[in-house]
C-alpha positions in Angstrom: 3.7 -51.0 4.3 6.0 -48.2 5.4 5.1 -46.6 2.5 1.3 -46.1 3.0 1.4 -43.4 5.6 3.6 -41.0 2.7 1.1 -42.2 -0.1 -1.7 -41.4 2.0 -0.7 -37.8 2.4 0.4 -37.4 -1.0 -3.1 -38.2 -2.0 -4.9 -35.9 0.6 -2.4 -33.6 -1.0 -3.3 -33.7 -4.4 -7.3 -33.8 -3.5 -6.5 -30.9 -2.0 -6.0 -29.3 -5.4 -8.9 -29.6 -6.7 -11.5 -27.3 -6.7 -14.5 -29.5 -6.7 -13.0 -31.2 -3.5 -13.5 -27.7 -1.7 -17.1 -27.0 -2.3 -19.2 -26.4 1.1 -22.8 -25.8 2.1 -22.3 -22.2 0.6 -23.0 -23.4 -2.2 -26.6 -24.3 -1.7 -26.9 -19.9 -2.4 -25.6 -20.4 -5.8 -27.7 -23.8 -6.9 -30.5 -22.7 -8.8 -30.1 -19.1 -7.8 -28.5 -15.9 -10.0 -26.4 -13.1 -8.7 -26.5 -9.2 -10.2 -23.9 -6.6 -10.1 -26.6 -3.5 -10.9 -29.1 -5.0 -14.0 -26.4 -7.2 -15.0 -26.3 -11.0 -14.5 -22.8 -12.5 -13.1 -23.3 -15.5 -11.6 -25.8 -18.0 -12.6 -25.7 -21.4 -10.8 -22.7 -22.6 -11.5 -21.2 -20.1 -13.5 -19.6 -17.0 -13.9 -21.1 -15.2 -16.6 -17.5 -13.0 -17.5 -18.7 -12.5 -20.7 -21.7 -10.2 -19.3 -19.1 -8.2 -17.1 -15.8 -9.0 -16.6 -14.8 -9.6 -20.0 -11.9 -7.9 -20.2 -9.7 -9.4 -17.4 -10.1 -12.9 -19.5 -10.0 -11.4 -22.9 -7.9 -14.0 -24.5 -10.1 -16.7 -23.0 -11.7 -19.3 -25.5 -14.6 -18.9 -23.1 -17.3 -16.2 -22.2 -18.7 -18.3 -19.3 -16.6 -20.3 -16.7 -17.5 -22.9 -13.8 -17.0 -22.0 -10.4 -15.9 -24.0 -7.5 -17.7 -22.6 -4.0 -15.5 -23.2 -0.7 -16.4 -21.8 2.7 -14.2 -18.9 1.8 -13.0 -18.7 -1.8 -15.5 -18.7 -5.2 -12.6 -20.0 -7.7 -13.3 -19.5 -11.2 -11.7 -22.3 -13.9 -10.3 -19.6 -16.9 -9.6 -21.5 -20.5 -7.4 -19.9 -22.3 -5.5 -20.3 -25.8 -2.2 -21.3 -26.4 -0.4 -18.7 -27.7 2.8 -19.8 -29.0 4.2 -21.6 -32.4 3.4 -24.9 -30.7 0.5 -26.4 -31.8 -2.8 -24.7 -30.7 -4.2 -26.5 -27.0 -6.3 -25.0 -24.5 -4.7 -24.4 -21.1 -6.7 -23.6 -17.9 -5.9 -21.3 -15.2 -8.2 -21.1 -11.3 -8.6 -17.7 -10.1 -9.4 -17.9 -6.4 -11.6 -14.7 -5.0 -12.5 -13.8 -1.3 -16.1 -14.0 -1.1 -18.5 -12.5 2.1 -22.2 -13.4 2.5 -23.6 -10.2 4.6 -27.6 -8.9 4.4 -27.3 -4.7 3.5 -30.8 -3.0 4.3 -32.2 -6.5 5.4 -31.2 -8.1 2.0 -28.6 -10.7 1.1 -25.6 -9.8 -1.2 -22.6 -11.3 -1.9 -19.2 -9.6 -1.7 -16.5 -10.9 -4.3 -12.7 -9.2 -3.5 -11.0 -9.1 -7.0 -7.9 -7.9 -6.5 -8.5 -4.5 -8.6 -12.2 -4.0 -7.2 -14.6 -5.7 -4.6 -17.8 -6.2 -6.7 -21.0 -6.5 -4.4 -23.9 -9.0 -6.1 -27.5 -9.0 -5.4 -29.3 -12.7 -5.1 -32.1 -13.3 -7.3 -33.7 -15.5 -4.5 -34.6 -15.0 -0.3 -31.5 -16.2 1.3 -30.9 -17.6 5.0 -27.7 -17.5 5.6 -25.2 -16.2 8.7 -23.0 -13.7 7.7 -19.1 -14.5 7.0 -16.3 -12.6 7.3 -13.7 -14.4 5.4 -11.6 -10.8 3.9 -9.0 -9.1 6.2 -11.0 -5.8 7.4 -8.3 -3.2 8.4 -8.9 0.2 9.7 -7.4 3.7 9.9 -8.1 5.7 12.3 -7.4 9.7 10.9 -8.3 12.5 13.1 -9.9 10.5 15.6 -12.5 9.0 12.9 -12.2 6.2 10.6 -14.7 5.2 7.8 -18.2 3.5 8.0 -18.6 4.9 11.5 -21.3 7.9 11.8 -19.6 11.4 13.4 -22.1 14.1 14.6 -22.9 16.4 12.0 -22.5 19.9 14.4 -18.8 19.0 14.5 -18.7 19.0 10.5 -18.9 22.2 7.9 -20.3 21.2 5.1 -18.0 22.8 1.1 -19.4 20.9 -1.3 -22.7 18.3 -2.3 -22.6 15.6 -4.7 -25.7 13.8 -5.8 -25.0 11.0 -8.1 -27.5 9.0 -9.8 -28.2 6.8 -6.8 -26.3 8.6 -3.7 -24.9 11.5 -2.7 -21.7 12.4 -0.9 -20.9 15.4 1.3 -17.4 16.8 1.2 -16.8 18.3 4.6 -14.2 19.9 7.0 -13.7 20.1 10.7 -15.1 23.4 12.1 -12.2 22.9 14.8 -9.2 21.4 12.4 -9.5 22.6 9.1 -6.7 20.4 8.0 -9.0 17.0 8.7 -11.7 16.9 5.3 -14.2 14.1 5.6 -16.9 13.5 2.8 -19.9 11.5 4.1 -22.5 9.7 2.8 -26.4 9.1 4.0 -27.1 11.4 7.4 -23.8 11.4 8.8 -21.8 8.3 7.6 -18.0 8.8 7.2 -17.3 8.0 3.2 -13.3 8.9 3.0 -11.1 11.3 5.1 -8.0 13.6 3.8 -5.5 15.2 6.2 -3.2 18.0 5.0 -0.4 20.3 5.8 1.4 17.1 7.0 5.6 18.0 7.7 7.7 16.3 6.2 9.4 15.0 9.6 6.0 12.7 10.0 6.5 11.3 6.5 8.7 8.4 7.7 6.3 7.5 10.5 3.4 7.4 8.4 4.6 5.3 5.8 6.2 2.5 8.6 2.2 2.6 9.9 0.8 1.9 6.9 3.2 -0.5 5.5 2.9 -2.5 8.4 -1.0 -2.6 8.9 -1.4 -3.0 4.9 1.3 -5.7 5.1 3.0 -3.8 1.4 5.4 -1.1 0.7 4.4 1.5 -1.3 4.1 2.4 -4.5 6.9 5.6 -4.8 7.0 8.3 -7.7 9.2 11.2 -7.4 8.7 14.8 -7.7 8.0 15.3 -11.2 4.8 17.0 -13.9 2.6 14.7 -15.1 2.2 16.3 -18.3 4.6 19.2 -20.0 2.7 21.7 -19.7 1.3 21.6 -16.1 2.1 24.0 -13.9 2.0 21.6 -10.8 4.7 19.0 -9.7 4.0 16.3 -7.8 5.4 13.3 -5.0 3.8 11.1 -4.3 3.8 7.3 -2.2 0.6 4.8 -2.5 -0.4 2.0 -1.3 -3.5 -0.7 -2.6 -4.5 -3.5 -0.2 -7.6 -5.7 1.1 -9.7 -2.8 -0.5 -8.1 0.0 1.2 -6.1 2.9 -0.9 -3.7 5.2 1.2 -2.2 7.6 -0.6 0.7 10.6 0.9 1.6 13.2 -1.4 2.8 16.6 -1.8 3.0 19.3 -4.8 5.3 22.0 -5.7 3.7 24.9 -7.5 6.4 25.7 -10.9 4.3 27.5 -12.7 4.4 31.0 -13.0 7.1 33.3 -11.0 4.8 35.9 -10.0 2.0 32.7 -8.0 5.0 31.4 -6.3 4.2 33.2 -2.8 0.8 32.0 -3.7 1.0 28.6 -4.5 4.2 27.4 -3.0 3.7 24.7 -0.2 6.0 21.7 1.1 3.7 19.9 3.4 2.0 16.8 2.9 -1.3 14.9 2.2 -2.8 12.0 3.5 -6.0 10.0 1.8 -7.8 7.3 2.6 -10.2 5.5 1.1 -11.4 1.6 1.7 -13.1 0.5 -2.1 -15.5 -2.2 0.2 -16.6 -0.1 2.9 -17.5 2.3 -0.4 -19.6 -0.5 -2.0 -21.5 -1.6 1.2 -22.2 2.2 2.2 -23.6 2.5 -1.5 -25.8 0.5 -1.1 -26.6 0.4 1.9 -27.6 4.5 0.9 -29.0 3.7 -2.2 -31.8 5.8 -3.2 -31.1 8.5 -0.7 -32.5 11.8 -1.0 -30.8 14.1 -2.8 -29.4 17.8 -1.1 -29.0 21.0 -1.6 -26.6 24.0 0.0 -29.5 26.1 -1.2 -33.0 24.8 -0.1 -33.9 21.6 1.5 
């Protein structure tokens, strides 16, 4: 009898394993329903439909399309994959867990998967009901007294360059009263990304503590140094890549030629940030924008 309590536990344990002992009412969005990433079809039902996207992270699969597991939180895909070695051939399966959000962008639903490379955001075939989860770490920056996805008034902004993609465009912008502060926006007046230059080096140290500590990861360092023989540009350089956010602090040293050295020659700092799912929920939430002009409007 003593024994039941541990054998008990050791079954809630192993249960708790398993995928199919997770699923929740979430998945009552995927039943009989299809998700799309752009025209293509990635989720139908059940399954994810790798082949038709993704095929390349699971290219030594067996498999083009794999079941999926729903939680309250997690989509977890079931990979099979091929042995590989002398031993006789088997089939081996491997769960990759992604971070999923439900949230409604311009009144419709979508679905937010985190891979760790990319967040990919899904339109649902069907009319959805749902309330909105928030199941992925958001963290912020705040550069210049702005961070992104909020809107900054447009007087304060001067405007150096438009982009008009296929879909969107993007403003890239400076500060009429710190030139040093560039923020490219999307829609009206929506911050997209912000850069800050002409950083010293004496705030390097304080900077990378910050964002090591909010990101939770220390970063990614290459040293001075050309990326190819022939440029005339070296460059330093310390990045960091987490919960969909991409800081990067950097500096180049002009080596070029002798007589640009006055021109060229700089040893200050800068700072980038970007957050890859802010940028996929202010696409489309801006999708099918207008496009601008510098020149008539």
């Amino acid at each position: 009898m003593k024994y039941i309590p541990f054998l008990i536990l050791v079954i809630a344990l192993f249960n708790g394993c398993n995928p199919q002992q997770k699923e929740s009412k979430n998945l009552s969005y995927f039943t009989d329903n299809e998700w799309y990433y752009g025209e293509k079809l990635l989720i139908r039902n059940d399954t994810f439909l790798a082949g038709k996207f993704l095929h390349y992270s699971y290219k030594d699969s067996t498999v083009k399309n794999f079941p999926v597991a729903v939680t309250d939180s997690t989509i977890i895909i079931s990979v099979t994959y091929e042995n590989q070695d002398d031993q006789p051939t088997m089939n081996k399966n491997r769960f990759d867990t992604v971070y999923y959000d439900l949230k409604y962008i311009n009144n419709k639903p979508v679905l937010l998967m985190y891979f760790d490379a990319f967040p990919i955001l899904m339109r649902s075939k069907k009319e959805l009901n749902f309330k909105e989860t928030n199941n992925y770490p958001k963290i912020k920056f705040v550069m210049g007294g702005y961070t992104i996805g909020e809107e900054i008034d447009r007087n304060l902004l001067k405007t150096r360059g438009i982009y008009n993609y296929e879909k969107y465009t993007i403003e890239d912008c400076e500060l009429k009263e710190n030139r040093d502060i560039s923020i490219k926006i999307i829609g009206y007046n929506t911050v997209y990304s912000i850069e800050r230059k002409n950083i010293p080096d004496f705030r390097v140290e304080e900077i990378k503590r910050v964002i090591s500590a909010k990101l939770n990861q220390q970063p990614e360092y290459s040293p001075m140094k050309k990326w190819t023989e022939d440029a005339d540009y070296e460059y330093e350089f310390y990045r960091w890549s987490n919960y969909g956010v991409r800081m990067t602090l950097s500096k180049s040293k002009y080596v070029g030629s002798s007589s640009f050295v006055n021109y060229f020659s700089s040893d200050d700092w800068i700072l980038s940030y970007d957050d890859d799912v802010m940028k996929a929920i202010l696409i489309e939430k801006f999708e099918n924008s207008e496009p601008k002009s510098e020149i008539i409007r």
